[in-house]
C-alpha positions in Angstrom: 57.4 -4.0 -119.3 54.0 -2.2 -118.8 54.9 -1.1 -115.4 58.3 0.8 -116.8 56.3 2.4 -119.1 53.7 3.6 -117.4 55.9 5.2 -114.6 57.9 6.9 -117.8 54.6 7.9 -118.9 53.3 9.4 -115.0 57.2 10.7 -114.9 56.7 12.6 -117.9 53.4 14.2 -117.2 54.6 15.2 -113.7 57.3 16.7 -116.2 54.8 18.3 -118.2 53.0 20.0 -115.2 55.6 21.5 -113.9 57.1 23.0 -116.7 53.9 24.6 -117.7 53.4 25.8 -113.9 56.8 27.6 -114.0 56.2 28.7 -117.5 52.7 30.3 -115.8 54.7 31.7 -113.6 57.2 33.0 -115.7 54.7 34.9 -117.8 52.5 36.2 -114.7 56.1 37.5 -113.0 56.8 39.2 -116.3 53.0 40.5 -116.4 53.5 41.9 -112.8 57.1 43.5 -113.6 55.6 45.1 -116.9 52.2 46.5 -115.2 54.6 47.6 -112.3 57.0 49.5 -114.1 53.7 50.6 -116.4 51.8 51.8 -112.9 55.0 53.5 -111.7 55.7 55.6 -115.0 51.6 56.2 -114.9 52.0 57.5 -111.7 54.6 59.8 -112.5 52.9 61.2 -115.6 49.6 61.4 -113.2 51.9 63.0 -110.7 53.0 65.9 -112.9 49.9 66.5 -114.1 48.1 67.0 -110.5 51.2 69.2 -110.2 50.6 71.3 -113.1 47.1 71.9 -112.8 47.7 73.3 -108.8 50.2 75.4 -110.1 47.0 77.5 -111.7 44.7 77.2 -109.7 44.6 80.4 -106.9 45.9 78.6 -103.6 42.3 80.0 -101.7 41.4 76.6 -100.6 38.3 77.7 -99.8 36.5 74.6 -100.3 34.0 75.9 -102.6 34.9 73.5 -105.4 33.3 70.5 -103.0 37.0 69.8 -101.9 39.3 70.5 -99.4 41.4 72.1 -100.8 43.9 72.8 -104.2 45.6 70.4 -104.1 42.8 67.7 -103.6 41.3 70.0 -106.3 44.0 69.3 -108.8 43.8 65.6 -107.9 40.1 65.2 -108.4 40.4 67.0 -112.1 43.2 64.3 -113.4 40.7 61.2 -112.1 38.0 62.8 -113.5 37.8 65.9 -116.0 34.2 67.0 -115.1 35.4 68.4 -112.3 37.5 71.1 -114.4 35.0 73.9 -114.4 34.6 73.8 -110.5 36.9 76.4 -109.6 34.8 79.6 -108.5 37.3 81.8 -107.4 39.5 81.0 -110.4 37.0 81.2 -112.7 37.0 80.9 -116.7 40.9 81.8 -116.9 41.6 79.3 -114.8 39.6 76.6 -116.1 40.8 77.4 -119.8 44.1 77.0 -118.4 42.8 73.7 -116.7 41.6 72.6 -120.0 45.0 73.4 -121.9 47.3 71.5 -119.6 44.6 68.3 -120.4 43.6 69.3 -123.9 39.7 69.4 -123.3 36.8 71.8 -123.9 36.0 72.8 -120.4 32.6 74.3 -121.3 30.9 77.4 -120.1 32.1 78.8 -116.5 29.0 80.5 -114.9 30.3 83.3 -112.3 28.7 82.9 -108.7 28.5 86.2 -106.2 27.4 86.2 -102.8 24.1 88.0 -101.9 22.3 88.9 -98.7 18.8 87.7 -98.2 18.1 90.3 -95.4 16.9 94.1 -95.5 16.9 94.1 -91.9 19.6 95.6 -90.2 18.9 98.8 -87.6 15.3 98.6 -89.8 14.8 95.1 -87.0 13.8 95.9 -83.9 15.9 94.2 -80.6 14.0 91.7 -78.4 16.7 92.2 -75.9 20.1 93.6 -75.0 23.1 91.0 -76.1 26.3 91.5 -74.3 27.4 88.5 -74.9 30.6 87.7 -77.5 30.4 89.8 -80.7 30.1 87.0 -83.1 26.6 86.3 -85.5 27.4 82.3 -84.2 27.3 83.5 -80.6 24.4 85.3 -80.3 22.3 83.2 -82.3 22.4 80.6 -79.4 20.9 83.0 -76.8 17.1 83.1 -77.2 17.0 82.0 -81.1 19.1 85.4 -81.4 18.5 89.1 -80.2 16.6 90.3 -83.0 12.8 90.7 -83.0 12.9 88.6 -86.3 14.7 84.6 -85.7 15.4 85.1 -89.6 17.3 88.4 -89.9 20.8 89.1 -89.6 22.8 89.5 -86.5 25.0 92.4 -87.6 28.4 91.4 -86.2 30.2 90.2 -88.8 30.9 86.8 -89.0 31.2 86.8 -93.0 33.2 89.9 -93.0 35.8 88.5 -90.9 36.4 85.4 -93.2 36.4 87.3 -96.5 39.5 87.1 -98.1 39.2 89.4 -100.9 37.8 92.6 -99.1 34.3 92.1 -100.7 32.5 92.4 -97.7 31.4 95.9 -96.2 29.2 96.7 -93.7 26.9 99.6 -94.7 24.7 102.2 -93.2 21.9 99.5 -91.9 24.7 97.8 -89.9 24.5 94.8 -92.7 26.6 93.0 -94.7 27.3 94.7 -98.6 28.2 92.6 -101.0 31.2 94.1 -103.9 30.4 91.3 -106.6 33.4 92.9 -108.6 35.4 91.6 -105.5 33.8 88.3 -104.5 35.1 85.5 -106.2 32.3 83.3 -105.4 34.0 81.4 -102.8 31.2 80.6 -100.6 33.7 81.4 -97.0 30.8 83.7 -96.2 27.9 81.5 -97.0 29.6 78.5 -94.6 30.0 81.4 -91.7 26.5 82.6 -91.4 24.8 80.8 -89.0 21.2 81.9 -90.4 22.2 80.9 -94.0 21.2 84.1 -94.9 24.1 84.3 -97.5 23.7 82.5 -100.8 26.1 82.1 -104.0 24.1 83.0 -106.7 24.8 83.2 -110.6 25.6 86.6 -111.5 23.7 86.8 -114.7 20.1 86.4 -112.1 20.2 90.3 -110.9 17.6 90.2 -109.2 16.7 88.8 -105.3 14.3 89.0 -102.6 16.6 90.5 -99.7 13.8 88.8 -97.3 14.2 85.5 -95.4 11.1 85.8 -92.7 8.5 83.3 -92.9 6.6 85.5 -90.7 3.0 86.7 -91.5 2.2 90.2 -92.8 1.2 91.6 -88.9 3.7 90.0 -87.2 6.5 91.2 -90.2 5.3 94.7 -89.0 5.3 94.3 -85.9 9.2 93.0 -85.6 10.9 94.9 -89.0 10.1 97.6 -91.3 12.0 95.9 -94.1 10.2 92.7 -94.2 8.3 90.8 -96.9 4.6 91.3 -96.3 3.6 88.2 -98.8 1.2 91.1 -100.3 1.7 89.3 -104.0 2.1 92.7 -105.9 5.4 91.2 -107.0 3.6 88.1 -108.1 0.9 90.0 -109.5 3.4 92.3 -112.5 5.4 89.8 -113.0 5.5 89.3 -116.5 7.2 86.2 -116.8 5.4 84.8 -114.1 8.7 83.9 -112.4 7.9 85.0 -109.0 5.4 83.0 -106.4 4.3 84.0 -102.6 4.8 80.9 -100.4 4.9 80.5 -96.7 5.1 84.1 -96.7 7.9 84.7 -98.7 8.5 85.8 -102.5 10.5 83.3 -104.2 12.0 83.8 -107.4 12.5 81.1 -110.3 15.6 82.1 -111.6 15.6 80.0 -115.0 11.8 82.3 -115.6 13.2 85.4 -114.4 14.2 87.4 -117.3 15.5 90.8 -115.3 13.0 92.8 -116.4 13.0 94.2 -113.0 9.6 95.1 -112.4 9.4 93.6 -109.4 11.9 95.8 -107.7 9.7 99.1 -108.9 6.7 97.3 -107.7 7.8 96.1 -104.2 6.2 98.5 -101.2 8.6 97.4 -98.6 11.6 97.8 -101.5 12.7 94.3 -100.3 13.4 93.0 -103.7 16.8 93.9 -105.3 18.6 94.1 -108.0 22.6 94.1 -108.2 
C-alpha cells in the first residue's frame, strides 16, 4: 500500500537526518578536540617564547618601551615582532638577541639620552622663599613654582631620585647633568619632571637649545641670565637652515641639523649646547 510506503519513505529520511546531524557533530567534536589540543601546544610554544625573550631583556621595567613592564614587553614582541626594537635601556644587544630567539632582522636600534632643556639654575632669580616639601612636583603647585621663570627648573631633584643608573648629577648651577654614557634612555626622569623640561633625544642630534621660556627678550632679562632672548643669530648662521625662532624660542629641526655646531659658537646667552 501507498501509505506503508510513504511512512518507510518519511522513516527513512528522518533516518537520513539524523545520521548526518550526528555525523556533523562527529566531525565538529573532532574539529574542537584537534584545534584544542592545537591551541594548547600553541600556547605552550607561545609560552616559552615570551619566556625566553624576558630572560634578555634588563628587568628595568621602566615603561619606556610603551609597556608596563618586561614581561608585558616580552608578550607584546611574540604577538607582534615590530615591537622588537623598543627596548631602550637594552638597546641593540638586546634587540639582536630579541631577533635571534625569533629569527628576524630587527633593524637599526637608534640610542636615546636624556637632556635638559634649562640653563637656569642659580642663573634664575627667586620670586619667593619655598619652604615647603623638597620635591620639583611640590613646589611647582605653589604660585606656578618659586622661580622668577614658570619654565625653568626647580632644582630639587625629582629626576635624580628616580634614576636608576646613577646618570643624573647635579652640578654647580644646582641643575640636573646628564652622563649619556650612563643613561640608558629610559625616560624615568622625563615622566618625573613636572615641567617636562627633560626630553629623550637621539644621541646622534648633539646639539639642543637648553631653553624652555616662552618669555619675551625683556622680560627673559629681567627673570634669568641664561635665557633665550629669540635674538635669531642662531637662525641667522645656520647653515643648514635647521634652526627657527618661534614664540620666543629657538627650535631645532633635528632631521636638518647636521652638527655643524655653529650655533653653539654663535649663541650670546651660550644657551645652545652640544653634548
Amino acid at each position: 500500500p501507498r501509505s506503508t510506503q510513504s511512512r518507510s519513505s518519511a522513516a527513512s529520511d528522518v533516518y537520513k537526518r539524523q545520521v548526518a546531524i550526528a555525523s556533523i557533530t562527529l566531525i565538529g567534536f573532532a574539529f574542537g578536540v584537534v584545534l584544542a589540543i592545537a591551541g594548547r601546544k600553541l600556547a605552550v610554544v607561545q609560552d616559552a617564547t615570551v619566556e625566553t625573550i624576558y630572560e634578555v631583556l634588563p628587568h628595568a621595567n621602566c615603561g619606556a618601551c610603551g609597556f608596563i613592564n618586561c614581561e608585558n614587553f616580552a608578550k607584546a614582541v611574540v604577538a607582534d615582532h615590530s615591537n622588537s626594537n623598543k627596548c631602550t635601556v637594552g638597546g641593540k644587544r638586546t634587540a639582536e638577541q630579541i631577533g635571534n630567539i625569533l629569527g628576524i632582522s630587527v633593524g637599526e636600534v637608534s640610542k636615546k639620552t636624556a637632556r635638559l632643556f634649562c640653563s637656569g639654575g642659580v642663573k634664575c632669580k627667586d620670586k619667593f622663599e619655598y619652604s615647603g616639601i623638597k620635591t620639583c612636583r611640590n613646589a611647582s603647585l605653589v604660585d606656578d613654582g618659586y622661580k622668577a621663570c614658570i619654565y625653568g627648573c626647580l632644582q630639587f631633584g625629582d629626576c635624580l631620585s628616580v634614576c636608576k643608573y646613577d646618570a643624573i648629577k647635579i652640578g654647580p648651577n644646582k641643575i640636573p647633568i646628564i652622563d649619556k654614557n650612563k643613561c640608558t634612555g629610559c625616560g624615568m626622569c622625563v615622566r618625573a619632571c613636572p615641567r617636562s623640561l627633560l626630553k629623550l633625544v637621539d644621541t646622534k642630534n648633539e646639539v639642543h637649545v637648553a631653553c624652555s621660556s616662552h618669555y619675551s627678550a625683556k622680560e627673559v632679562i629681567d627673570r634669568c641670565s641664561a635665557g633665550c632672548i629669540s635674538c635669531h643669530i642662531c637662525e641667522k648662521n645656520c647653515p643648514e637652515k635647521a634652526i627657527a625662532v618661534t614664540d620666543n624660542l629657538a627650535t631645532i629641526d633635528f632631521i636638518k641639523c647636521k652638527n655643524k655646531k655653529i650655533c653653539v659658537e654663535k649663541c650670546p646667552k651660550k644657551v645652545i649646547a652640544s653634548i
